[in-house]
matplotlib code that plots the C-alpha trace (Angstrom):
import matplotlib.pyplot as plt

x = [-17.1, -17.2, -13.6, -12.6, -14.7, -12.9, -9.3, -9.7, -11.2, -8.2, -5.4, -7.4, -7.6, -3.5, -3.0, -5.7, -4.0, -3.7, -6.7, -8.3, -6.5, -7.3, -10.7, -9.4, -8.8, -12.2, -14.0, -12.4, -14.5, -17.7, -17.6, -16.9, -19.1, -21.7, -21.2, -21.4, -24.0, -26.3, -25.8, -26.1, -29.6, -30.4, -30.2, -32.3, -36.1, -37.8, -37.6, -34.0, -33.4, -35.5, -33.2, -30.1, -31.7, -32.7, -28.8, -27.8, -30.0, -28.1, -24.9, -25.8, -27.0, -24.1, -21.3, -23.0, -22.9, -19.1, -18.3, -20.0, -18.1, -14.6, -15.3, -15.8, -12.8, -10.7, -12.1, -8.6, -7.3, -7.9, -5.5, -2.8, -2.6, -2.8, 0.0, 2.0, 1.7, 2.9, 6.0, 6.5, 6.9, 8.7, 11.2, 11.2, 11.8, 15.0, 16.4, 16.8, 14.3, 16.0, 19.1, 18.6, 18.1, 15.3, 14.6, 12.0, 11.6, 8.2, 7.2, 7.2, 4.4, 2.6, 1.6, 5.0, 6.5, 4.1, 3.8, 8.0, 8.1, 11.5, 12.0, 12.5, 14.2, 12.1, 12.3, 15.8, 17.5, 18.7, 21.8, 21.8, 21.2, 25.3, 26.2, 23.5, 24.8, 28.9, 28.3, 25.8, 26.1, 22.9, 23.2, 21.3, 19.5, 16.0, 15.0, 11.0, 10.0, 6.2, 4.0, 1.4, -1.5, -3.4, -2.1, -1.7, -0.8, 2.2, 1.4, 4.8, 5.8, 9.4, 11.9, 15.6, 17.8, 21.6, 23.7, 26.8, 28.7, 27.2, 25.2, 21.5, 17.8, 14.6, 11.2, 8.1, 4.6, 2.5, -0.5, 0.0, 0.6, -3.4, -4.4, -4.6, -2.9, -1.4]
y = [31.6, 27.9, 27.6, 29.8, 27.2, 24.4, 25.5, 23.9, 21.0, 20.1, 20.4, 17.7, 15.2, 16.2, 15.5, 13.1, 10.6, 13.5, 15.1, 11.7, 10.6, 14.5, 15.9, 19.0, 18.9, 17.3, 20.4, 22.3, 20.5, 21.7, 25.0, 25.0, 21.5, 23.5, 26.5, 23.8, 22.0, 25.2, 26.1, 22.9, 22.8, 25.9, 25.1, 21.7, 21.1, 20.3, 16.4, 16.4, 19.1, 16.7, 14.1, 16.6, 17.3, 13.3, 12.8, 15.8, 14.4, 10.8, 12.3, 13.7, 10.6, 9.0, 11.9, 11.4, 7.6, 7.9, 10.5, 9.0, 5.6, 7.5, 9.3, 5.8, 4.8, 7.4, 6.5, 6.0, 9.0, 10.8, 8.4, 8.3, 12.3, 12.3, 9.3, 11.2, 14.3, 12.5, 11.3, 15.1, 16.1, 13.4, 14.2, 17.8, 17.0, 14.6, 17.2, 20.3, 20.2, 23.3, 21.7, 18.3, 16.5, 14.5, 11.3, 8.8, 5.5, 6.9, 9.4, 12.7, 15.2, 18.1, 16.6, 15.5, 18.7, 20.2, 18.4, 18.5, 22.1, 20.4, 19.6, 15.4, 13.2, 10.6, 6.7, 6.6, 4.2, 4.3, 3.5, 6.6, 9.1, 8.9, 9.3, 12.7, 13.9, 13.3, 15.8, 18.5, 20.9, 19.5, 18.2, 15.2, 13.6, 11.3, 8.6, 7.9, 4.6, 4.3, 3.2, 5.3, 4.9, 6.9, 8.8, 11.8, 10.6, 8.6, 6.2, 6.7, 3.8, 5.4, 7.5, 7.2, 10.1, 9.7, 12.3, 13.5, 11.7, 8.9, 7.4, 6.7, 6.6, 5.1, 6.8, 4.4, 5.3, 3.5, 1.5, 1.9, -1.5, -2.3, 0.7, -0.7, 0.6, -0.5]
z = [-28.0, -28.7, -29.8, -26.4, -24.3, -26.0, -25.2, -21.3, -23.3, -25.7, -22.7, -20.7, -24.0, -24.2, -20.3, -20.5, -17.6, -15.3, -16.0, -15.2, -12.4, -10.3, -10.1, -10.4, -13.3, -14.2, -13.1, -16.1, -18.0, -16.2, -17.2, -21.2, -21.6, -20.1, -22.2, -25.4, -24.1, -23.4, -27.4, -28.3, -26.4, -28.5, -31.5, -31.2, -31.6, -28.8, -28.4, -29.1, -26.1, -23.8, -25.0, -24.1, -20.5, -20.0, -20.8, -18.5, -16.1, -16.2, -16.2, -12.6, -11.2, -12.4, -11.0, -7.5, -7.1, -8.5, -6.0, -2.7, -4.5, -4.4, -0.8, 0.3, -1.5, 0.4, 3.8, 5.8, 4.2, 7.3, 9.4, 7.2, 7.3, 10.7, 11.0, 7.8, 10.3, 13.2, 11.8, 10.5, 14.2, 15.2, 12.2, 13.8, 17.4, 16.5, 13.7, 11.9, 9.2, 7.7, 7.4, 6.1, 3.2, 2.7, 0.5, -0.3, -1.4, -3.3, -5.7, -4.3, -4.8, -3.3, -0.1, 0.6, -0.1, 1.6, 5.0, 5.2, 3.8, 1.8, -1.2, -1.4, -3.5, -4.8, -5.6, -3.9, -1.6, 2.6, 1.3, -0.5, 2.4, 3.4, -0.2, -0.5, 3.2, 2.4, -0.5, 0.9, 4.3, 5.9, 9.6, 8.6, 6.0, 6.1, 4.3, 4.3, 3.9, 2.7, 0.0, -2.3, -0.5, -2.7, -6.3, -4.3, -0.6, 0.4, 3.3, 5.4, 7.4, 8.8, 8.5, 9.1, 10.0, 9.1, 11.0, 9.7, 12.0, 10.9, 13.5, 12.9, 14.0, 13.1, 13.9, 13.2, 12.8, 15.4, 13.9, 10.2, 9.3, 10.0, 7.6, 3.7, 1.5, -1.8]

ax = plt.figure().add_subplot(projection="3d")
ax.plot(x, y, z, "-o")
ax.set_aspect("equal")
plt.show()
């Protein structure tokens, strides 16, 4: 049982920079450190399980002052969401989503995917949206300027839609510019 409740264990010390950076990934620790924990609270005498519990008891204080910490942290998440989503319509009332390309000056994870539903090409260049256009059949292709507000939220500040006959537009995000972000 204890080298089953280790297996979660050893992945997060092999992915140990993404198993820090998401909490997700964190809480795979819970459940096997608890298992280990419990067994090694069994087989201890009674001042070294008070010990165990006093350190349990620590670890709990210190997991809620980190999280209200980090949920301060992440207070303007909410508003770039809601701007990220904003541009998203935008983007959709001035093109076919479906049928164009999409790029990013940023990397490109989950929520990036997700709020587009598109796949996006990440850390290129405006200059590069004719070059990815000339050679594909979308309509149009949009380039999102932004920053990484957050590991896991991209802070867009514009986008810039290349038709295929070549003219362009630029859709801003109103009020951005006053919410930090790195």
């Amino acid at each position: 049982m204890i080298s089953a409740a280790a297996i979660p264990l050893i992945e997060n010390l092999i992915l140990l920079q993404h198993a820090t950076e998401f909490s997700f990934d964190r809480l795979k620790f819970i459940f096997p450190a608890a298992i280990l924990l419990s067994i090694a609270m069994s087989q201890e005498s009674k001042s070294r399980r008070m010990l165990l519990a006093a350190a349990v008891a620590l670890s709990c204080y210190h997991g809620v002052k980190t999280y209200k910490e980090e949920i301060a942290s992440r207070r303007d998440w909410v508003t770039i969401d809601a701007a990220n989503q904003d541009l998203a319509r935008k983007i959709a009332t001035e093109v076919d989503v479906k049928n164009a390309i999409f790029l990013s000056n940023t990397q490109v994870r989950g929520y990036a995917n997700l709020l587009l539903h598109r796949g996006i090409y990440e850390w290129r260049s405006n200059i590069e949206s004719s070059t990815f256009l000339k050679d594909s059949r979308a309509t149009a292709a949009v380039y999102l300027d932004g920053v990484m507000a957050y590991p896991d939220l991209p802070k867009f500040m514009s986008a810039t839609i290349t038709r295929k006959d070549g003219s362009t537009s630029r859709i801003t995000c109103a009020n951005l510019e006053t919410v930090p972000g790195k």
